[in-house]
N, C-alpha and C positions, 0 to 999 in steps of 0.2 A: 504494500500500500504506500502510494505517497504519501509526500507533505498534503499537497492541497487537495487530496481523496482525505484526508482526516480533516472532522467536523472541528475545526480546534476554534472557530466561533465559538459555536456552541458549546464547545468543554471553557471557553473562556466564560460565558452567562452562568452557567453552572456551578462555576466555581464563586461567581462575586454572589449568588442567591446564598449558597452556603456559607460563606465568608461572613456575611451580613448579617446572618441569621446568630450564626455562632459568636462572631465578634463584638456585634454593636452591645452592646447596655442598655442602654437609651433607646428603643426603637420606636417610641412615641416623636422622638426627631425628627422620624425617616419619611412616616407616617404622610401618605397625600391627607392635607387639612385643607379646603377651599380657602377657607378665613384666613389660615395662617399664608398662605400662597399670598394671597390678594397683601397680606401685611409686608410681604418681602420672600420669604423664606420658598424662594423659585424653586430650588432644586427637590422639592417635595414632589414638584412636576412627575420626575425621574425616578427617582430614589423610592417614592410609594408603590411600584410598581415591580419593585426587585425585594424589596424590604417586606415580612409572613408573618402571621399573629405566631404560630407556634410550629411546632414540628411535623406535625403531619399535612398542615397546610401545606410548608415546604416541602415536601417530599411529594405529594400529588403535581404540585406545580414543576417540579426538578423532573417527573417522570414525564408529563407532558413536553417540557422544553425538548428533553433527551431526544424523543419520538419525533416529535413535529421537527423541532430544529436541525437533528441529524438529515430528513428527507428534503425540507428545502436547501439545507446548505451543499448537499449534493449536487442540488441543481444548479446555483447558484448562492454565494456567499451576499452578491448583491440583492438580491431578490429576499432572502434573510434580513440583512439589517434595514431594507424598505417596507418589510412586514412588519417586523418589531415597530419601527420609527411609528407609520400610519396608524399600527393598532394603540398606542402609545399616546398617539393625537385625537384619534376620537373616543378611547375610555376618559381620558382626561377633559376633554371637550365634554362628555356629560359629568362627568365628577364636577367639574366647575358652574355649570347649570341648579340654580336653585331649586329644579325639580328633583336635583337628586337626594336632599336635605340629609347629607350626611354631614357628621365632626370631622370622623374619620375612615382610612379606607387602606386596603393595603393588600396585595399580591398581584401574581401576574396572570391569573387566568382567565382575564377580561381579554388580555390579548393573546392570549394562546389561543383562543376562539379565532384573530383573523390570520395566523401562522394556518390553524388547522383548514380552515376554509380555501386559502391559499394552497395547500400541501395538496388537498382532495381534487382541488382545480388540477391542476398540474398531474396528480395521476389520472383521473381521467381522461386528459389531452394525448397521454401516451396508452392508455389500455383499451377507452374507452367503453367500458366495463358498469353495467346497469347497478355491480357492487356498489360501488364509489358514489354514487348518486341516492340508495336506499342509506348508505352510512352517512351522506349531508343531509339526508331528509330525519334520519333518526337524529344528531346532531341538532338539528333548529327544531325539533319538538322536543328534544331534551329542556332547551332553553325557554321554550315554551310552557312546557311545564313546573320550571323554576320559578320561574316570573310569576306565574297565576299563584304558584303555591306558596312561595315567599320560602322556598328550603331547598336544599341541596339536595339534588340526587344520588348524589358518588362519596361527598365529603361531610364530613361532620366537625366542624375545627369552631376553636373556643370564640367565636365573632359571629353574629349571623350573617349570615350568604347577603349578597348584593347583585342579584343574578343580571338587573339590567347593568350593570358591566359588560356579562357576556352579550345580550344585545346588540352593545357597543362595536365590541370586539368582530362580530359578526358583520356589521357594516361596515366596518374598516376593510375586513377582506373582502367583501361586492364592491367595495373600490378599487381596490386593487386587480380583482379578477376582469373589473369594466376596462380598467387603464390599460388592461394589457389585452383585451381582446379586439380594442377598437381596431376599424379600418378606415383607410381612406377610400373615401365612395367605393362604387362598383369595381375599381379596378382591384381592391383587395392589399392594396398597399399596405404594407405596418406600419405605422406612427416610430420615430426613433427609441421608444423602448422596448416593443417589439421586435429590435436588429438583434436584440442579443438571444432572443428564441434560436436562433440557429449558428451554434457556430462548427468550424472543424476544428479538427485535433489540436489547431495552432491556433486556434484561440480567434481567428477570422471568419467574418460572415458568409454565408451560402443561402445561394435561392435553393439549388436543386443537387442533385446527384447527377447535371451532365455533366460529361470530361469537359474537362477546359483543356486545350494545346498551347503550350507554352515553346519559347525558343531557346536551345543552349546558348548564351551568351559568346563562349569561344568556336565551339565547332559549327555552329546552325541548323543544331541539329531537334526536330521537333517531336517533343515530350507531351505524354498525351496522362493525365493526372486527374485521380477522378477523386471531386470534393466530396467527403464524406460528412451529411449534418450528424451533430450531436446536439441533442435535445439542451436547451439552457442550461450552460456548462458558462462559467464567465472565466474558469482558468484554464 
């Protein structure tokens, strides 16, 4: 296995969720506080989203990052820290919302909702497997059923659930899955963040799998090279 075949992303979030958990004292600090935010204290933005009331919170959210994070970072390391970033901005975008009338708030499985969504997208683009589409649908009635019930399905940790997080988390990846499937008009064009859907081995963009001919620079002598796409690969 290589260097950039290892999720080391993702063993890097891994390690700072444990880190934080284990190290900090204080984790009232870390804590996403609306109030405290609006008073100065920005980095709760951040930090409330990596920062766990207790252990088994952590370790549900550690095994989701694992799962999810290891499948996009495969695909793309970029595509990873664009899903964390977006899901990061619209859990916090409702956290900062007076409709959400909390004090305090704190994990990351608001956003592992648009990682996951993101993750399912992308295997379906390659399997296209009616699977992947019954596990999004179980998925958003999980969260459906959270939300009505006011309780956790999976988890039971010393805070009660906030499930419109997950919500949240869920629209962040319909954002992301919209950005990336647009076209331009009829012709089918990708918008520039669509170029990185297809690269080859050398890290170069490709329409198709025709040969391209190429000319030896010394002898003139012509070389017939067939691009091979690799499914969103950024390294």
């Amino acid at each position: 296995m290589t260097f950039k075949r290892i999720p080391v992303l993702t063993i890097g979030l891994l390690t700072v969720l444990i880190s934080l958990h284990g190290l900090v004292a204080d984790k009232t600090r870390l804590y996403f506080s609306a109030t405290d935010i609006l008073q100065g204290d920005t980095w709760r933005l951040i930090s409330g989203h990596f920062i766990h009331a207790d252990l088994q919170h952590l370790l549900w959210n550690c095994l989701g990052l694992a799962v999810l994070g290891t499948l996009l970072e495969y695909r793309s390391r970029g595509v990873l820290l664009v899903s964390l970033s977006i899901g990061i901005i619209f859990v916090s975008a409702l956290l900062m919302n007076p409709f959400s009338n909390l004090d305090y708030y704190c994990g990351l499985s608001g956003v592992l909702n648009t990682l996951l969504l993101v993750a399912l997208w992308f295997e379906w683009r390659l399997t296209r497997s009616w699977l992947i589409v019954l596990i999004a649908f179980g998925c958003i009635a999980k969260v459906v059923i959270e939300v009505s019930q006011g309780t956790s399905i999976l988890t039971h940790i010393s805070w009660p659930p906030y499930a419109w997080s997950h919500v949240a988390g869920l629209l962040g990846g319909l954002f992301i899955i919209s950005m990336l499937g647009l076209r331009d008009g009829r012709r089918g064009r990708k918008v520039p963040l669509l170029q990185t859907l297809y690269k080859t081995d050398t890290g170069r963009s490709c329409a198709s799998m025709r040969p391209r001919h190429t000319v030896h620079p010394e002898h003139n002598i012509h070389v017939a090279c067939m691009v091979k796409p690799v499914f969103f690969r950024d390294d």
